[in-house]
N, C-alpha and C positions, 0 to 999 in steps of 0.2 A: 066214791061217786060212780067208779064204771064197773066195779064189785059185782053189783045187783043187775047188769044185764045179760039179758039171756043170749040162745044164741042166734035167732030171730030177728033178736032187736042189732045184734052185730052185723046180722044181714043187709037189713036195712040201711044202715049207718054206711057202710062200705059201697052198697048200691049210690047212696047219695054222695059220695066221695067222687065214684066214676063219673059220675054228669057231670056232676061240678067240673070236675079236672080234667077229665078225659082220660081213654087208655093211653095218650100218645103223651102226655106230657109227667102224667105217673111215675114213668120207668125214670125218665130225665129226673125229675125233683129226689128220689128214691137214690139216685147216684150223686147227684149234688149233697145231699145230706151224710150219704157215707164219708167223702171227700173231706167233706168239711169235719167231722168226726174223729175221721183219724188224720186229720192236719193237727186238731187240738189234740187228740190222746198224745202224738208225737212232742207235743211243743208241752204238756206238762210233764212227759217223763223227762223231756230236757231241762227242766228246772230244777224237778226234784234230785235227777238226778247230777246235778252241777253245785247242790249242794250238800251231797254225802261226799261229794268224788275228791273236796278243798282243793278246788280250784282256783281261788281266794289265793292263796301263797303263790302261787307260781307267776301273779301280777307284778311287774315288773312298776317301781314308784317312779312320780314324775323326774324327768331331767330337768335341774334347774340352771337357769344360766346365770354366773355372772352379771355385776352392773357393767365391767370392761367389754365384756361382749355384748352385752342387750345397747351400748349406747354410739358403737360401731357404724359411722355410715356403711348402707351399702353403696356395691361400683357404678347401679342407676344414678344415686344421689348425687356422686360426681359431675358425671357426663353433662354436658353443657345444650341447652336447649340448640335445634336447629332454627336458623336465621330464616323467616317468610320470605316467599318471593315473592315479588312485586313486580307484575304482569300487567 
């Protein structure tokens, strides 16, 4: 599609760029978009590279508790509600 324009017509195209956007807000969008760029290239070499690295093993498997201890009051449960006062 953009193969077959010349360099005239790139003229153009970029002229109408600047009106539309402006020289002031250009440089900002140009910086926003690298940001964001290399936020992504970072966070996919973090993927790929978390799963050559087998990371995977060094997961530590859940702690299971006990029915003796999952059915253990705690020492709130004890404690005895405070009496209102009647004012």
């Amino acid at each position: 599609m953009f193969s077959n324009l010349k360099g005239w017509e790139w003229l153009i195209i970029v002229a109408l760029i600047l009106l539309l956007f402006g020289a002031k807000r250009l440089p900002d969008a140009a910086r926003g978009l690298g940001r964001s760029l290399r936020i992504f290239k970072a966070e996919t070499k973090g993927l790929t590279g978390s799963d050559s690295d087998g990371d995977d093993k060094e997961i530590d498997p859940p702690v299971t508790t006990s029915e003796s201890q999952a059915n253990t009051p705690t020492p709130a449960a004890e404690t005895t509600p405070a009496e209102p006062n009647d004012r």
